[in-house]
N, C-alpha and C positions, 0 to 999 in steps of 0.2 A: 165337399168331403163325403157328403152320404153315397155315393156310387161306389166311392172307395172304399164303402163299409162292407159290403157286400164281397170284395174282391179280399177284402182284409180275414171275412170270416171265413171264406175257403179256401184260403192260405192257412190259417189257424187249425182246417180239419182237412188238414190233406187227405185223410184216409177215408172221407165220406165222398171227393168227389176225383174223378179221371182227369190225369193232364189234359185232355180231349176240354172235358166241362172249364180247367183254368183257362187255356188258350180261347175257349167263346168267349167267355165273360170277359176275359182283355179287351177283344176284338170288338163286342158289344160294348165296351165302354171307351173305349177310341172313334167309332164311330157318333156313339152318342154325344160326346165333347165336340168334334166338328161339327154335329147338327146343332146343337145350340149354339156355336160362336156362330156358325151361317144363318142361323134365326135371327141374334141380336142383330147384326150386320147387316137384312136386306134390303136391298137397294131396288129403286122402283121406277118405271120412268113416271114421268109427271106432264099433264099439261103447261105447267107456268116455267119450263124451262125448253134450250135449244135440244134440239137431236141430238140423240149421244146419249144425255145428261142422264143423271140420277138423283135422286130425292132418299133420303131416311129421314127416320124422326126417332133420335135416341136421348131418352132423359127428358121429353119434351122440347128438345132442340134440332132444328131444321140442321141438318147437313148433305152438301150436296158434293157429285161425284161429276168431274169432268171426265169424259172419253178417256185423256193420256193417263188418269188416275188420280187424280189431285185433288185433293178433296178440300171444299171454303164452308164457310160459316155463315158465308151470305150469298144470293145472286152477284151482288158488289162485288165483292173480291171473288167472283169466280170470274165476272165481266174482267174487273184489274187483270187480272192471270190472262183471260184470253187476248188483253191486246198486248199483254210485254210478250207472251207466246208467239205473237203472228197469225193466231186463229182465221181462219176465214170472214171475208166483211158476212156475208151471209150470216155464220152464224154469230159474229161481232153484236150484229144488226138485230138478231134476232132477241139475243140475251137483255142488247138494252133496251128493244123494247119491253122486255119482259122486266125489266127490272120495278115496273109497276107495282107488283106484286110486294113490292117492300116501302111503298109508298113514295118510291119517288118519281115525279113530276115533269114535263115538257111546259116550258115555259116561253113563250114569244118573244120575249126580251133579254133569252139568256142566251149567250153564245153559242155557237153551234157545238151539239156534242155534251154540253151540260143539262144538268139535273139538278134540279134541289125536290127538298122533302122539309119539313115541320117536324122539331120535338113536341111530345107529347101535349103538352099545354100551352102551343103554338107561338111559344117565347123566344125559339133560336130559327131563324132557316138555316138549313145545313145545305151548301151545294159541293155538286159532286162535276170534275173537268173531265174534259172526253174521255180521260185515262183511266176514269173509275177512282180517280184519288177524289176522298172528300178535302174539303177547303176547310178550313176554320180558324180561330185566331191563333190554334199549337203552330199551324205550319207555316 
């Protein structure tokens, strides 16, 4: 509201300023709204994800950007997205190895293509099948 104060008080004193000075200050405050919504917005690349990707962090929450534009809340469901997509094995391969990064796990005795990880107080394994679907007893 406060940029539109400004806009509001030389509306109010037409006779102090040139339609020239109203049309800047639009123009200046049109601009200035894009830059902040492309401030909140920016998007980075990151080492812990595949080529393409993008990383923000809004509200203290990791959100990430696939190439096509599709934006997940986890590497996991970015991974899930890229195999129902057809993604390339490359960067399929890439994602889950990187899937690391959210703590889960290669394990010798787990299928191929699965993961698991530990909650917090190492009371539930959670595994995850080639698809990027986690298992647990909902499903």
């Amino acid at each position: 509201r406060s940029p539109n104060l400004a806009l509001d008080y030389m509306d109010s004193n037409k006779d102090q300023f040139s339609s020239e000075d109203l049309t800047n200050i639009k123009q200046f405050l049109a601009n200035h709204a894009l830059e902040v919504a492309n401030n909140k917005h920016v998007w980075q690349t990151d080492p812990s994800l595949p080529e393409g990707w993008k990383l923000r962090i809004l509200d203290g929450k990791k959100h990430f950007l696939c190439p096509c534009g599709a934006q997940h809340l986890s590497r996991r469901f970015g991974y899930s997205h890229m195999v129902s997509t057809g993604c390339s094995i490359e960067l399929k391969s890439d994602m889950f190895e990187k899937l690391n990064y959210e703590e889960w796990e290669n394990r010798d005795l787990l299928p191929a293509g699965w993961k698991l990880k530990f909650n917090s107080d190492f009371t539930k394994t959670i595994f995850m099948n080639e698809k990027g679907r986690v298992l647990d007893q909902n499903n």
